[in-house]
FIDO-730671 format. One record per residue (C-alpha): x, y, z; residue in one letter. Coordinates in pm, whole numbers, plus 50000, padded with zeros to 5 digits. Example, Ala and Ser with C-alpha at 12.3 -4.5 7.8 and 13.67 -1.06 7.14 Angstrom:
2
512304955050780A
513674989450714S
END
This chain:
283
070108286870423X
066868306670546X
066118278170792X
069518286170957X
069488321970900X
065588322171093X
067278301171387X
070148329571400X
067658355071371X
065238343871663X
068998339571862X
069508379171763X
066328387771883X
066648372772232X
070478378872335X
071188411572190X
067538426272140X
065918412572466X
062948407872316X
060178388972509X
059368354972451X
056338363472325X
057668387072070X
059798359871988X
057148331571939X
055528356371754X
058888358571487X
059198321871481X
055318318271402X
055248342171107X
058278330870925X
057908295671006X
054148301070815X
055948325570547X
058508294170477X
055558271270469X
053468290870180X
056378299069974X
057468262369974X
053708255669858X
053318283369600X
054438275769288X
055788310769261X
056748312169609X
056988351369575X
055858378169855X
053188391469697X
051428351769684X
052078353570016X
050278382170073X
047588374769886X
047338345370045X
047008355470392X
044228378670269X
042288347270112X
042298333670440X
040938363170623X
043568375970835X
042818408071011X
044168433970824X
045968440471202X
047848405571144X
048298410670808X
050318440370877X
052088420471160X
053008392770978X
054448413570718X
056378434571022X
057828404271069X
059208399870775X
060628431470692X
062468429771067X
063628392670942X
065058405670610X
066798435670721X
068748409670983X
069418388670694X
070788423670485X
072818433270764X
074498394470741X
075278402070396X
073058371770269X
069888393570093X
069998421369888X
068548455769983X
066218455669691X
064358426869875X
062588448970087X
061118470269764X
059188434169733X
057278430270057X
054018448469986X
052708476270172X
050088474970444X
048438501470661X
047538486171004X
043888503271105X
044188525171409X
041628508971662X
040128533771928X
039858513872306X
036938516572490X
038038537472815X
036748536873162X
035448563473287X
036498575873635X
033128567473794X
033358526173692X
037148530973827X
035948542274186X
033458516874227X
035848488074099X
037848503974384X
035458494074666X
034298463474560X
037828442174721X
037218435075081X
040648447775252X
040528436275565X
041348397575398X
044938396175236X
043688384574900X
041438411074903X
044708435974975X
046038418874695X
043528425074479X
042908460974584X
047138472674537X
046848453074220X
044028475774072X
045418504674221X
049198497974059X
047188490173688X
045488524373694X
047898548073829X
051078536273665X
049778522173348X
051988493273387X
051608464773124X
049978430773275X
053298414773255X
055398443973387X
053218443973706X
052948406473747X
056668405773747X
057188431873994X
059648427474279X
059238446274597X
062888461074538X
061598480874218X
058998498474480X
060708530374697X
057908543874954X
060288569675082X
060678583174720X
056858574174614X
058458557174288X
058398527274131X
061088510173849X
058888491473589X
061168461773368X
059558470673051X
059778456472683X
063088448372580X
064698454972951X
064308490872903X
063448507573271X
061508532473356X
060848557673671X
056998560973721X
055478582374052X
053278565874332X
050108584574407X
049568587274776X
047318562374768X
049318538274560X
051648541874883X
049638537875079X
047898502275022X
051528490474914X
052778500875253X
049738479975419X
050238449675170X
053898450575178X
054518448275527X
051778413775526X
054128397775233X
057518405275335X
058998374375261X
058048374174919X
060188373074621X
057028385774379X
054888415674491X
051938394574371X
052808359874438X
051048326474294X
052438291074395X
055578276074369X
057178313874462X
056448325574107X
054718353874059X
050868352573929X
050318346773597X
048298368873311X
045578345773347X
045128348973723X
045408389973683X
042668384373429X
040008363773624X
040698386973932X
039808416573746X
037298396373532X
035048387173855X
034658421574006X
033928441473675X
030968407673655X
029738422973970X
029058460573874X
027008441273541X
028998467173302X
028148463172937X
031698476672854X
034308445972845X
036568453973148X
040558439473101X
043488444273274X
044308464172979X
041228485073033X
043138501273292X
046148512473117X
044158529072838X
041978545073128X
045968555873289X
046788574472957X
043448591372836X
042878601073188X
045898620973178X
045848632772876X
042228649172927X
043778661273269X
046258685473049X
049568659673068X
051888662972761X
051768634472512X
055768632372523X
054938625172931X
052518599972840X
054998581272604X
057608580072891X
055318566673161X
053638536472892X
057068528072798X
056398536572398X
059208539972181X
057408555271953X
055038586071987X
052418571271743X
052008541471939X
050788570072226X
048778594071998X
045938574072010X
044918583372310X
044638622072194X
041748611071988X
039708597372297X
040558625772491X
039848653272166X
036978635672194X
035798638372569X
036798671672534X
034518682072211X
031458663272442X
032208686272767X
032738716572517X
029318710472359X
027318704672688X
028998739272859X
028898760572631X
025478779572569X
025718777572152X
027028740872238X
023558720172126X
022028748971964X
END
């Protein structure tokens, strides 16, 4: 009965959830392993589980995904009337440790900035693709996905597809229009804004060795991902005065935690500017 009620789960997720397929994979992975230990446990109970996965040194990050997983997984299987409620008293607590990203600063930004040569197409490319990563704070996968009907010049806006199909309205900077209006009118027959072979759009890998081999070039001892440049997107504005609640709307969170974060870099950029200005600062 679980086997079948997983498979009807993982169809719930997709069709009326519109989850990704990685979000999906993810599902299938944990309770797929979850099924696995229990049938090997004597006991088969959730706390063996969970001890289990912390004898074989999970991240306490996974940990507390894995057991996401199964608390989403169980309160499907409630709502179909085939678990009690009380099962979720059982799955044991976990606190997933808040990691603070690394951030850019606006300096390493500008001189990623130059380094694409513009007057070659792939070096457009590259340039509009940095550009769109730091002044939308688009996902990877939102902006390799991007159409050239979700971009409006006139209006200086752009529709991102995020997680779970939900859209979202984010503003162009000037200059964001205007290296889309140079590359754009060089790609018009393009179904992708950034286009790999077979008329599919690039892939997370190829967005990852572009950005890879210019931040190799500037010899920065701070990791530089595509990533990097949404965190930059958010603390940047933040420390610029924005309102968290903005913030959540551009990233696409659905829920404010998942943006807070970012006040802690920028509290603390703030404290360091505080402390060198002011005359008691280092005193």
């Amino acid at each position: 009965m679980i086997i079948k009620m997983i498979s009807l789960f993982l169809t719930y997720c997709r069709s009326e959830c519109s989850f990704s397929d990685h979000t999906c994979h993810a599902y299938e992975r944990d309770l797929n392993q979850f099924i696995a230990v229990s049938n090997y446990q004597s006991s088969g109970s959730l706390t063996g589980y969970y001890e289990w996965l912390q004898s074989q040194s999970y991240a306490p990050k996974t940990i507390h995904r894995k057991l996401a997983s199964l608390r989403s997984f169980f309160q499907f299987c409630i709502q179909e009337g085939v678990l009690n409620p009380n099962v979720m008293l059982a799955i044991p607590r976990s606190v997933a440790p808040v990691r603070i990203p690394q951030v850019m600063d606006e300096e390493t930004i500008k001189l990623l900035f130059k380094l694409p040569n513009i007057t070659t197409l792939k070096g457009l490319r590259d340039r509009v693709l940095l550009e769109l990563l730091y002044s939308t704070g688009m996902r990877v996968s939102e902006c390799t996905s991007l159409t050239p009907s979700q971009i409006d010049l006139m209006e200086g806006v752009i529709t991102v597809n995020g997680k779970g199909d939900q859209q979202r309205l984010i503003p162009l900077t000037n200059r964001s229009v205007e290296y889309l209006t140079l590359y754009l009118a060089k790609v018009t027959k393009k179904s992708w804004v950034f286009e790999g072979r077979n008329n599919r759009p690039i892939s997370r890998f190829t967005v990852y060795s572009i950005i890879k081999s210019y931040a190799m070039r500037l010899s920065k001892t701070q990791p530089i991902s595509p990533h990097s440049f949404r965190h930059a997107f958010a603390t940047h504005l933040l420390e610029g005065g924005a309102r968290l609640r903005d913030v959540q709307i551009l990233l696409g969170h659905k829920q404010l935690n998942s943006t807070q974060v970012y006040t802690n870099i920028a509290n603390s950029a703030i404290k360091k500017t505080f402390l060198q200005a002011h005359p008691r600062g280092l005193v």
